[in-house]
MINU-216023 format. One line per field, with one value per residue (C-alpha): x, z, y; residue in one letter; chain. Coordinates in nm, 2 decimals, decimal comma. Example, Ala and Ser with C-alpha at 12.3 -4.5 7.8 and 13.67 -1.06 7.14 Angstrom:
c1	[1,23; 1,37] .
c3	[0,78; 0,71] .
c2	[-0,45; -0,11] .
resn	[A; S] .
chain	[A; A] .
! end
This chain:
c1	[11,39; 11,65; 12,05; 12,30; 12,32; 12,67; 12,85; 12,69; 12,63; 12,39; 12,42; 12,17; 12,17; 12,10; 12,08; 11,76; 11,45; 11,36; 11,76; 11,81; 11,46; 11,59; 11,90; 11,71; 11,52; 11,80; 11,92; 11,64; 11,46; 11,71; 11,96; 12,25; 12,61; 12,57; 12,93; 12,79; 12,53; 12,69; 12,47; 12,62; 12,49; 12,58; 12,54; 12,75; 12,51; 12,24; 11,82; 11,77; 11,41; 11,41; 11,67; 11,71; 12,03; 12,17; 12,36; 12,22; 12,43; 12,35; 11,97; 11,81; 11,68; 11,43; 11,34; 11,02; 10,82; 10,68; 10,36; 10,29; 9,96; 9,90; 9,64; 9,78; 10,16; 10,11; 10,52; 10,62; 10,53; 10,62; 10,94; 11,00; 10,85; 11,26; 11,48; 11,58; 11,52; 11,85; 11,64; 11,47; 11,66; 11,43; 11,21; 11,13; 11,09; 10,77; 10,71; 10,86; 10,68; 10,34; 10,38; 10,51; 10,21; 9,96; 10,12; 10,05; 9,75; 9,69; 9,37; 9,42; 9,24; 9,31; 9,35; 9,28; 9,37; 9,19; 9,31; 9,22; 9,41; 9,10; 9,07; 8,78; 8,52; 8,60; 8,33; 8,17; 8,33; 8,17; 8,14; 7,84; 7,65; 7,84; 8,16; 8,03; 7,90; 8,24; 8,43; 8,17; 8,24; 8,63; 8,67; 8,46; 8,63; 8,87; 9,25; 9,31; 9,06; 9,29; 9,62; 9,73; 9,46; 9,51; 9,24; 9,16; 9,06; 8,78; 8,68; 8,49; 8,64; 8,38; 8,59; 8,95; 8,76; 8,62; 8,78; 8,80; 9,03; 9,27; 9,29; 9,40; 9,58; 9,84; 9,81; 9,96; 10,11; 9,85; 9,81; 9,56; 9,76; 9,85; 9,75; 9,39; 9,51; 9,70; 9,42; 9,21; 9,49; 9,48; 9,14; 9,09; 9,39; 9,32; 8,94; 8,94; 9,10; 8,86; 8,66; 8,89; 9,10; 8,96; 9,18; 9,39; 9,35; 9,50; 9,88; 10,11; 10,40; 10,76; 10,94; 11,18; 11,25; 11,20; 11,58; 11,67; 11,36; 11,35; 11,71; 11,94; 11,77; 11,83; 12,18; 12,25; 12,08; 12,29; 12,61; 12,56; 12,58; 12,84; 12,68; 12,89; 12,76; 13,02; 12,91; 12,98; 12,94; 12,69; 12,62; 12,56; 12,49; 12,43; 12,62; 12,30; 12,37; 12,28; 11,98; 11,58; 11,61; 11,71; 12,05; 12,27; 12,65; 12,83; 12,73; 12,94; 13,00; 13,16; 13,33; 13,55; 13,85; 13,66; 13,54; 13,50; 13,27; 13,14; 13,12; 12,87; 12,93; 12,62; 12,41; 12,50; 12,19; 12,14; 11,87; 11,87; 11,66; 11,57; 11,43; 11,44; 11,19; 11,43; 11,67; 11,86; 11,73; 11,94; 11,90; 11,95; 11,98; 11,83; 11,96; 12,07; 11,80; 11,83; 11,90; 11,66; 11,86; 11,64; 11,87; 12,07; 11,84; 12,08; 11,86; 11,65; 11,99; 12,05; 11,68; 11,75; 12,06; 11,92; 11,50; 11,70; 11,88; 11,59; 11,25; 10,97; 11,01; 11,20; 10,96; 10,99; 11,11; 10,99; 10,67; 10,81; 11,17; 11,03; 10,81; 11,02; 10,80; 10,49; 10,69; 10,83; 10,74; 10,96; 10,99; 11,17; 11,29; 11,25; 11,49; 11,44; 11,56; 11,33; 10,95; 10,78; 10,68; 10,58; 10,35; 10,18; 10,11; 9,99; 9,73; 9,60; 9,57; 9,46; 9,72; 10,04; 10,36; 10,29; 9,91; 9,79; 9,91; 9,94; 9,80; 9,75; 9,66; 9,46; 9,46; 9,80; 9,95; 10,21; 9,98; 10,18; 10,12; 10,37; 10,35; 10,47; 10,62; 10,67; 10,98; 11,25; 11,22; 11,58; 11,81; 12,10; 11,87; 11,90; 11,59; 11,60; 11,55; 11,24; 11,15; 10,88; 10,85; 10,67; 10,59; 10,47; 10,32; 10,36; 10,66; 10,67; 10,42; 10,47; 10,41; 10,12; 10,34; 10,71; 10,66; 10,91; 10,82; 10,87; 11,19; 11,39; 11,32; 11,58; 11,46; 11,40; 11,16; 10,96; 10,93; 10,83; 10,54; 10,35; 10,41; 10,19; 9,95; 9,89; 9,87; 10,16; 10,35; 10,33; 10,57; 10,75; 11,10; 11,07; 11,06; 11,30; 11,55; 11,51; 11,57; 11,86; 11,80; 11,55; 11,68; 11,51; 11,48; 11,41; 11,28; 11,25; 11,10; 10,93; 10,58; 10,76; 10,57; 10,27; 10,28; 10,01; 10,13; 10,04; 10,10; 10,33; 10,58; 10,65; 10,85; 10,73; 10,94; 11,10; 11,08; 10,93; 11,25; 11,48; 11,72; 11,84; 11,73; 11,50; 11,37; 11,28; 11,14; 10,82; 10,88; 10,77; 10,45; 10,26; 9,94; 9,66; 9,97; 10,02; 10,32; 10,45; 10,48; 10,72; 10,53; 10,53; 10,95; 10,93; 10,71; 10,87; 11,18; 11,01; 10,88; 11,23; 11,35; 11,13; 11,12; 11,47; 11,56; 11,29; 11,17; 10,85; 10,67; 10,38; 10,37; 10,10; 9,85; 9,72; 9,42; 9,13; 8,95; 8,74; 8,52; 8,46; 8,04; 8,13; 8,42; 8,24; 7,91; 8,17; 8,31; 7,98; 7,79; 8,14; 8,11; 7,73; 7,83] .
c3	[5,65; 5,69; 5,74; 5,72; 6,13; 6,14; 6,13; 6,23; 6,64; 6,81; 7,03; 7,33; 7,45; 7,84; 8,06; 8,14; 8,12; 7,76; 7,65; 7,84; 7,69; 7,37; 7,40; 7,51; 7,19; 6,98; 7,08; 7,13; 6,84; 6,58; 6,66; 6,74; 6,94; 7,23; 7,18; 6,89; 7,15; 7,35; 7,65; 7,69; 8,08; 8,19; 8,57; 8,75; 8,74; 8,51; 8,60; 8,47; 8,73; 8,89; 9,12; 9,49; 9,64; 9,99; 10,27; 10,64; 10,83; 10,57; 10,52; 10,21; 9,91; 9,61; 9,42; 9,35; 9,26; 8,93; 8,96; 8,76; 8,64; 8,53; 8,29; 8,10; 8,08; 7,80; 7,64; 7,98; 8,09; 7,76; 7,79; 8,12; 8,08; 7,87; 8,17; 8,44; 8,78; 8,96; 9,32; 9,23; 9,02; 8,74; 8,72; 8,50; 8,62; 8,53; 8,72; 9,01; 9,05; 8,94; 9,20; 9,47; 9,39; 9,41; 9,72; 9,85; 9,72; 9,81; 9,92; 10,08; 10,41; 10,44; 10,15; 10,31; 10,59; 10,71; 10,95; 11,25; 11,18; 11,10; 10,78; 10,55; 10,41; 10,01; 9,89; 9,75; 9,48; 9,57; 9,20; 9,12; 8,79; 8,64; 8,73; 8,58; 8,27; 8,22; 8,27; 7,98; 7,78; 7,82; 7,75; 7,40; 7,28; 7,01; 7,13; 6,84; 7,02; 7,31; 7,24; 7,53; 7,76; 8,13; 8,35; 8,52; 8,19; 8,15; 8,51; 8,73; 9,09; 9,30; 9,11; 9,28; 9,63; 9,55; 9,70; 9,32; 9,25; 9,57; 9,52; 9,16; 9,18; 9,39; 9,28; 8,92; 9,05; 8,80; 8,89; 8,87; 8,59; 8,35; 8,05; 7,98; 7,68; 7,93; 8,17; 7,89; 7,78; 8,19; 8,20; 7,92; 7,96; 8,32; 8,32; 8,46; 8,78; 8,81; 9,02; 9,27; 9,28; 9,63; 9,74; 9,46; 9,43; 9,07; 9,17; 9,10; 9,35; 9,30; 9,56; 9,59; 9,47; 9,08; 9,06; 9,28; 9,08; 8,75; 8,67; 8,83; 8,63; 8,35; 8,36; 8,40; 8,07; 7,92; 8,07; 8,04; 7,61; 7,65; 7,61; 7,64; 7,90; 7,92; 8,26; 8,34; 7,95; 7,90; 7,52; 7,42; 7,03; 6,74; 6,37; 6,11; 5,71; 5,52; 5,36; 5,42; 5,58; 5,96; 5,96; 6,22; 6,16; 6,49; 6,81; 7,08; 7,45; 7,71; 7,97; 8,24; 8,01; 7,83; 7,51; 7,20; 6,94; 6,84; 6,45; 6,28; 5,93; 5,73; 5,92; 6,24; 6,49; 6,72; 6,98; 7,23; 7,55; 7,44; 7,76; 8,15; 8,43; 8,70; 8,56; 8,80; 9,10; 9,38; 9,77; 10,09; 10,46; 10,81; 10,86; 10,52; 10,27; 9,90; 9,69; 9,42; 9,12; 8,80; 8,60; 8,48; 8,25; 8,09; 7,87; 7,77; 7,66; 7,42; 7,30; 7,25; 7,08; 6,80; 6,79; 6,62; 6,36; 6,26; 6,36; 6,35; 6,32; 6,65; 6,84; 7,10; 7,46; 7,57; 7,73; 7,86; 8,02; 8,05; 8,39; 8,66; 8,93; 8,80; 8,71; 9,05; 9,34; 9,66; 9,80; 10,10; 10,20; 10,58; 10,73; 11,10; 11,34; 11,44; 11,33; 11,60; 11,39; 11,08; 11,38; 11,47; 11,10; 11,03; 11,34; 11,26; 10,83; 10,93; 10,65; 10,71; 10,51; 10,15; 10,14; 10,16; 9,91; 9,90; 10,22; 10,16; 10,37; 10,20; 10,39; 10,43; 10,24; 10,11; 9,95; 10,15; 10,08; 10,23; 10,08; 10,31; 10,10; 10,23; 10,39; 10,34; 10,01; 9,92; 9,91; 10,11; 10,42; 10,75; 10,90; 11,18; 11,00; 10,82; 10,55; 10,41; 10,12; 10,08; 9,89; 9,86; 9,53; 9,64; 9,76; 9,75; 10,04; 10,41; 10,61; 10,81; 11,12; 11,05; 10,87; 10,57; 10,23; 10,14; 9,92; 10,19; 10,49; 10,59; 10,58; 10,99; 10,90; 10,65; 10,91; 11,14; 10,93; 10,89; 11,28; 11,36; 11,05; 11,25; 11,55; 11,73; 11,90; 12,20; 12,09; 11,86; 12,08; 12,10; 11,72; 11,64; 11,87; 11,61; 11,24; 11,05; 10,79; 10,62; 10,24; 10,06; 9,68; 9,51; 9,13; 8,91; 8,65; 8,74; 8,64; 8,30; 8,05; 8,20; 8,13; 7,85; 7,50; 7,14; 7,03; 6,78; 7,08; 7,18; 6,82; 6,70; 6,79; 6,51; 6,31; 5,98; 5,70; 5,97; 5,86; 6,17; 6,47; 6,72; 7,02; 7,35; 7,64; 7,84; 7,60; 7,29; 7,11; 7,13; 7,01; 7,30; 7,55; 7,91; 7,99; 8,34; 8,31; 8,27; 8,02; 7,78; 7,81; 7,70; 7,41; 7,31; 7,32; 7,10; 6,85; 6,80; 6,74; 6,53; 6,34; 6,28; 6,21; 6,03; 6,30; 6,13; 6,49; 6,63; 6,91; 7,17; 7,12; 7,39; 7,51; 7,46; 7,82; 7,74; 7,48; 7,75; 7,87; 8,20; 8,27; 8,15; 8,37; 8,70; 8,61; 8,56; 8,87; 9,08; 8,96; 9,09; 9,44] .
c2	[7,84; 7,54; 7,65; 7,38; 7,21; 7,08; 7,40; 7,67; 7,83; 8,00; 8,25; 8,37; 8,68; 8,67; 8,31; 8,29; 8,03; 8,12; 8,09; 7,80; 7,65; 7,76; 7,56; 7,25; 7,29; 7,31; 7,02; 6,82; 6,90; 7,07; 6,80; 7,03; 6,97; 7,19; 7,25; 7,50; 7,67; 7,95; 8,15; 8,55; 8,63; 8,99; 8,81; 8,59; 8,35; 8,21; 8,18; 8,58; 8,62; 8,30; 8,32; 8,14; 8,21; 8,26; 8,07; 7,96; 8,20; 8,53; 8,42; 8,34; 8,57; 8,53; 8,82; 8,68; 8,37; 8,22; 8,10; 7,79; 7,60; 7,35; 7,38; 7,62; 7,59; 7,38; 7,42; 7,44; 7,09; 6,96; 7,09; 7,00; 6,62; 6,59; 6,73; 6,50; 6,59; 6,65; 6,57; 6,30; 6,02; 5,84; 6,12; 6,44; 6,78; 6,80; 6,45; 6,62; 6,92; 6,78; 6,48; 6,74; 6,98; 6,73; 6,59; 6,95; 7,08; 7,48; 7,62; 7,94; 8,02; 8,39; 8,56; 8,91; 9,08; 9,38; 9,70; 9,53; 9,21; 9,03; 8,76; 8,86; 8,67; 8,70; 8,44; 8,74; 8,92; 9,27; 9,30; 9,59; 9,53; 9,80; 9,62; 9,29; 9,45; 9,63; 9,27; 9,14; 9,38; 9,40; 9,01; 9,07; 9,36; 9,33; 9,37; 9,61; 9,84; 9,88; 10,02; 10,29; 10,20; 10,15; 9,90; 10,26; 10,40; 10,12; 10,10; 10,28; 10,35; 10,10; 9,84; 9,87; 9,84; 9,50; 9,17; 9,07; 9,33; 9,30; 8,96; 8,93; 9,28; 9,12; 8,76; 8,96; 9,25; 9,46; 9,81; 10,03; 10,21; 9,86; 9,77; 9,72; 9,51; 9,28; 9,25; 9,09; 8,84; 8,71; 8,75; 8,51; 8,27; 8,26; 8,26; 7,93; 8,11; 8,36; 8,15; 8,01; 8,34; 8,36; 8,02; 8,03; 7,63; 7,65; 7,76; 7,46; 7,42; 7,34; 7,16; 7,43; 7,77; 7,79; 7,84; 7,51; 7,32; 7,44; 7,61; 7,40; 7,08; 7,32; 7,42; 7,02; 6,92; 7,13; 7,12; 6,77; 6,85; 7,06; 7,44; 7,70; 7,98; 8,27; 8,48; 8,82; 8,89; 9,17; 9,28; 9,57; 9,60; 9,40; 9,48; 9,47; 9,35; 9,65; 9,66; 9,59; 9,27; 9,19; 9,04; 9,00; 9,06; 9,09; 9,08; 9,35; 9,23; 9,33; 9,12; 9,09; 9,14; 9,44; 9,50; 9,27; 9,17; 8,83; 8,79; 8,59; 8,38; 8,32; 8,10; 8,15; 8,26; 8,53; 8,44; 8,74; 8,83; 9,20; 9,27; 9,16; 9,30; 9,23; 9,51; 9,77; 9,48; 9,57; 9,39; 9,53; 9,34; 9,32; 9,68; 9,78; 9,96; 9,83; 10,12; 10,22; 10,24; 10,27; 10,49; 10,13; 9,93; 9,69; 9,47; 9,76; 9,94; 9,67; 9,66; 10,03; 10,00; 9,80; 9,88; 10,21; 10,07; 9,87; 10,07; 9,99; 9,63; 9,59; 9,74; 10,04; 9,95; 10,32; 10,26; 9,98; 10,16; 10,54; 10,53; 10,36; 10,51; 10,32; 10,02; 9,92; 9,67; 9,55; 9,23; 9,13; 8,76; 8,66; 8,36; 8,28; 8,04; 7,81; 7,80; 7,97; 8,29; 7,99; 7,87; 8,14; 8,24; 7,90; 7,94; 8,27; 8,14; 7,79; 7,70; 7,47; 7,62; 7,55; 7,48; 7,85; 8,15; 8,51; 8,69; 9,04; 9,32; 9,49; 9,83; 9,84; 10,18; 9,97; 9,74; 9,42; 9,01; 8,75; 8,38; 8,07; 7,80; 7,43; 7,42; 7,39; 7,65; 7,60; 7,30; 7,42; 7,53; 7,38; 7,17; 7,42; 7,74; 7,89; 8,11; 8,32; 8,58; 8,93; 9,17; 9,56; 9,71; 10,11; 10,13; 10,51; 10,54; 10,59; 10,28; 10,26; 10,21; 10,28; 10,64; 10,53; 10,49; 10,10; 10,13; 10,33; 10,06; 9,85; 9,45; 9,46; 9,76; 9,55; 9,29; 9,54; 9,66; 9,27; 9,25; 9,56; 9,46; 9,11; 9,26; 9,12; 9,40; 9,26; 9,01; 9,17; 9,15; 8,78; 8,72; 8,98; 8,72; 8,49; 8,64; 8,56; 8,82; 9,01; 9,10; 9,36; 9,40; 9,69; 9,67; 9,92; 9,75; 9,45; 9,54; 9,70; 9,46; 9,51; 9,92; 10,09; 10,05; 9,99; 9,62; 9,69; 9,82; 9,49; 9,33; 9,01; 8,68; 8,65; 9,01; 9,06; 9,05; 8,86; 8,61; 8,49; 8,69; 8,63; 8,77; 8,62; 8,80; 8,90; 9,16; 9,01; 8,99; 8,64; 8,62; 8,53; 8,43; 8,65; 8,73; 8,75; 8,39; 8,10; 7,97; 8,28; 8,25; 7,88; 7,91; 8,27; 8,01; 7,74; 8,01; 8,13; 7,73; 7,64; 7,91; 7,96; 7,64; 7,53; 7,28; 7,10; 7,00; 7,14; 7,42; 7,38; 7,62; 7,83; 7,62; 7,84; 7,82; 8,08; 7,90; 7,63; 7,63; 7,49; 7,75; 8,05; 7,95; 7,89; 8,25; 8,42; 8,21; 8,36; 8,73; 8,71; 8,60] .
resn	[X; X; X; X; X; X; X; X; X; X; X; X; X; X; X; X; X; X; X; X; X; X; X; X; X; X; X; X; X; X; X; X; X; X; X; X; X; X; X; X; X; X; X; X; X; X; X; X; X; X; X; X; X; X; X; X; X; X; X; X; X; X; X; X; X; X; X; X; X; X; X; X; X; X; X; X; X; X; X; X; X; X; X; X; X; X; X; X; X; X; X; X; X; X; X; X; X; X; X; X; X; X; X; X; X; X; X; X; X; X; X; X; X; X; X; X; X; X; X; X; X; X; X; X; X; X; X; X; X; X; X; X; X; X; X; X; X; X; X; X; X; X; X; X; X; X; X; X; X; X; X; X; X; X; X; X; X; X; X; X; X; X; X; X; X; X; X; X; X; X; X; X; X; X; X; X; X; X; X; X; X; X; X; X; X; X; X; X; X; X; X; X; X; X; X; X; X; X; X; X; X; X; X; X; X; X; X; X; X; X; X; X; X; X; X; X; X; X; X; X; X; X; X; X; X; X; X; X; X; X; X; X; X; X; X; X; X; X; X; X; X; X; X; X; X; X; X; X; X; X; X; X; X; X; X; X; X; X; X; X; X; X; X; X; X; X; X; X; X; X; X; X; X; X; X; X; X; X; X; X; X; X; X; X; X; X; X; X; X; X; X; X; X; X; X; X; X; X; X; X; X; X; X; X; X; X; X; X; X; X; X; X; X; X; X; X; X; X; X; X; X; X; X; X; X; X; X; X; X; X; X; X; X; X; X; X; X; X; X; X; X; X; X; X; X; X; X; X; X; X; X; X; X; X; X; X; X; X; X; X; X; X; X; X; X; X; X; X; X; X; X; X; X; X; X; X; X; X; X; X; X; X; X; X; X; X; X; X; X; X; X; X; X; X; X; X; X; X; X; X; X; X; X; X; X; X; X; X; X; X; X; X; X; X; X; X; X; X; X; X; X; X; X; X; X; X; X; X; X; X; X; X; X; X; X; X; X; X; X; X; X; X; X; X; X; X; X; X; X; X; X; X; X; X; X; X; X; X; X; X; X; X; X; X; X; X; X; X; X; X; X; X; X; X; X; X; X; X; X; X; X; X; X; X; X; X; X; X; X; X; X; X; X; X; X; X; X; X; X; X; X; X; X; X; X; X; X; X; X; X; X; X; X; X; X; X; X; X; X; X; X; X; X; X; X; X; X; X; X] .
chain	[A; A; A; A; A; A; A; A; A; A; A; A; A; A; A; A; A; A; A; A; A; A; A; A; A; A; A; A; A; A; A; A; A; A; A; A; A; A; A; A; A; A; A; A; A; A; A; A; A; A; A; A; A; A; A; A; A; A; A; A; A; A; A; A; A; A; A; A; A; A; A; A; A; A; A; A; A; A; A; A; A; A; A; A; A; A; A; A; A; A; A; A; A; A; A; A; A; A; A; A; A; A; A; A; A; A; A; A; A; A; A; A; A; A; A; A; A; A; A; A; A; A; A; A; A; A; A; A; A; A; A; A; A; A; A; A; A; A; A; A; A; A; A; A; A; A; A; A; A; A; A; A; A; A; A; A; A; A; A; A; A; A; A; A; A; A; A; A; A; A; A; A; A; A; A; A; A; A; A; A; A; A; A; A; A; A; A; A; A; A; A; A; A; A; A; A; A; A; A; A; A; A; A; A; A; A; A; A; A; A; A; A; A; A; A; A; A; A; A; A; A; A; A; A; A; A; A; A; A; A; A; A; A; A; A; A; A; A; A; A; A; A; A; A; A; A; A; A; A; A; A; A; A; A; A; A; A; A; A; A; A; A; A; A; A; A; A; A; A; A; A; A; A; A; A; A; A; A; A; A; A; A; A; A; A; A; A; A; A; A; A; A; A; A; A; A; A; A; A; A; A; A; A; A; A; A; A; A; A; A; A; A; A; A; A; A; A; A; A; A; A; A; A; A; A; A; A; A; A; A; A; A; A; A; A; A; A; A; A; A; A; A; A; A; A; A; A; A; A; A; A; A; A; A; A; A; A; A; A; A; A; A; A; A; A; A; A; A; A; A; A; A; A; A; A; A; A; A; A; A; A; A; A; A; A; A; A; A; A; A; A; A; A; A; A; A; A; A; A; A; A; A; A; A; A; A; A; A; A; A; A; A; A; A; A; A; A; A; A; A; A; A; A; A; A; A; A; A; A; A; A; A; A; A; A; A; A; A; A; A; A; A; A; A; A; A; A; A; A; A; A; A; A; A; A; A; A; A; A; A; A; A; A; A; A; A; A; A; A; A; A; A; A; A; A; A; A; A; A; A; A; A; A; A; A; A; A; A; A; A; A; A; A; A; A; A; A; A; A; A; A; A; A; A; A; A; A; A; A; A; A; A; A; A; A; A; A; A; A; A; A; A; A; A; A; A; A; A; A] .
! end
């Protein structure tokens, strides 16, 4: 479908990466005045999960961390190949980070940690044959065959106590409990990975956080043509046309000044984020716990709101929303002065900040890994401070030293917890001295789209009947794509475009790495060592 480009807007619900992709493609490919783009952000501040924010004398947070690739973000890189870097004059994004990643290749040295504070050998995947033949026969049967089934439901227990399993559990945040479904989408997108999970040599680095490297180029672009992002602007409901069809008539927001409603003339777009994982995310400090608040789910209020009016074709964010205790991980943020703990975790991994990965100990209760990024990890941090990242998948269990579960500890607690898992009490006074600030992050629903479900509960891109909706999200339903990714937001983005608009240019497929000889022979020759 083609509408008429000189008058009409389009409207995003939510600023994250897929709306702000989505605006790039308007403009780049649909030829539009960014004047007529508008962004609605219920946050004072765009990026939606990739975030990087904090000051040298409060410390420095990140929720989490996207991890890229580079053989397999095809829209990503594309996308990014058109923004200029903000860093780097006379360069892309793409440019940037690909030059910066090669410049600092990772090859992780200690990828698991036992009880005694010792780094395993995890050549081997301690795969059994049953485990092997289960894998087999997971990436050869049919998705359709899989609705409601959780990994646990197809596995037998041997496989959660292999090094496989610890190390891509927490490289994904899977759980035990996920979606079988899911685990065949990474499985086959990611096969490629499968046999260097153990060094994790295929994660593409950003010079900086994703916000400060990917966002912030972003946000220029487009301020740069003029969009129009209205912050603090949460909506809350769409008006629908009556009838069979999926037309958007209004769109309700609320704002800073209150309540009011957005009406939309024929041809006008609504792109909208029906979903975000880092809903109800609330941080915490050195000595203050961050609550765990997962009664608020904002975007899945909206996706609520209007899968109603028009079920089933909007899908059905329950599976999705309805489980906050399975759907939860904590992360905590470290900023010291100085470098001496960076030094002595670069001694004991035999990895320089930035060259190893995840470290993850894998007895501890809480399920713990901490990544060390090259430093500095954010633009506005001094040369003489340090940071490091971390992260717990069951945060309702005692620690295995301070007797808390993870979600109630303060951030000095958490840091706490890795000293006596490395085996450091002896000096645990000394580095205490030097921390900043620890901030902890509770979220509620961070592993959300990975939860069991049918795969008619996530709604297509654009719906079946709609005239001018779309939907972008991890929530959305892309054929062969995983989502957890910053690629599934830009080509969810892209989709919604093209579609819309009637954009005649070709989307790059998903490259189909599991049809390659010489990848499947690497994964089958690594699942036999």
């Amino acid at each position: 479908m083609t509408h008429d480009r000189g008058t009409k807007q389009v409207y995003f619900v939510g600023g994250g990466l897929a709306s702000l992709a989505g605006a790039v493609y308007l403009i780049r490919d649909g030829g539009m005045d960014g004047k007529s783009i508008h962004i609605l952000e219920g946050l004072p501040i765009v990026g939606g999960s990739n975030d990087g924010i904090g000051t040298p004398q409060k410390g420095f947070v990140a929720r989490g961390g996207r991890m890229l690739n580079e053989e397999t973000y095809e829209n990503f890189w594309e996308l990014m190949y058109s923004i200029p870097s903000i860093h780097q004059p006379g360069k892309s994004v793409s440019e940037e980070i690909l030059e910066f990643d090669h410049a600092h290749p990772t090859h992780a040295n200690a990828r698991l940690i036992d009880k005694d504070g010792q780094v395993l050998d995890v050549t081997s995947m301690g795969f059994s044959m049953q485990d092997r033949m289960a894998l087999l026969k997971l990436v050869r049967t049919p998705e359709e065959k899989l609705d409601n089934l959780k990994i646990s439901d197809w596995f037998s227990p041997h496989f959660f106590e292999t090094n496989f399993w610890y190390m891509w559990q927490t490289t994904f945040a899977f759980q035990e409990w996920s979606s079988l479904f899911e685990l065949r989408r990474y499985m086959n997108r990611m096969i490629f990975e499968f046999s260097r999970i153990h060094t994790l040599e295929g994660v593409t680095r950003t010079p900086y956080n994703q916000y400060d490297s990917v966002i912030l180029p972003l946000k220029a672009y487009l301020d740069k043509h003029g969009v129009d992002f209205s912050l603090h602007c949460r909506v809350t409901d769409f008006d629908f046309a009556e009838g069979e069809g999926i037309t958007v008539t209004a769109i309700h927001y609320e704002d800073l000044n209150g309540k009011g409603i957005i009406p939309l003339k024929e041809g006008d777009l609504c792109i909208a984020t029906n979903a975000s994982m880092t809903d109800s995310a609330t941080l915490g400090d050195l000595h203050t716990s961050a609550p765990f608040l997962p009664e608020r789910p904002l975007s899945g209020d909206l996706w609520a709101n209007i899968a109603a009016k028009k079920a089933p074709h909007l899908g059905d964010p329950k599976p999705f929303f309805g489980n906050p205790e399975e759907t939860n991980w904590t992360s905590f943020t470290v900023t010291m002065q100085g470098n001496k703990l960076l030094k002595k975790i670069e001694q004991f991994s035999r990895n320089v900040p930035g060259s190893g990965a995840l470290m993850t100990f894998k007895d501890s209760s809480w399920r713990m890994s901490i990544v060390v990024a090259a430093q500095p990890h954010f633009i506005n941090q001094p040369a003489d401070q340090t940071i490091f990242w971390g992260y717990g998948l069951y945060t309702d269990k005692l620690g295995d030293y301070v007797q808390k579960p993870m979600r109630d500890c303060t951030g000095e607690e958490m840091l706490i917890e890795l000293l006596h898992h490395l085996h450091w009490e002896d000096e645990l006074d000394a580095i205490l001295k030097d921390v900043i600030n620890v901030i902890p992050c509770n979220m509620p629903y961070i592993d959300a789209q990975f939860q069991p479900r049918k795969m008619t509960d996530r709604p297509k891109v654009v719906p079946e009947g709609s005239t001018n909706l779309a939907l972008i999200s991890q929530f959305v339903e892309i054929p062969e794509d995983m989502v957890f990714t910053e690629e599934y937001s830009v080509r969810a983005a892209r989709i919604a475009v093209y579609t819309l608009m009637g954009i005649k240019r070709p989307i790059a497929p998903v490259t189909p790495y599991q049809h390659d000889v010489r990848v499947l022979l690497k994964a089958v020759n690594t699942s036999f060592r």
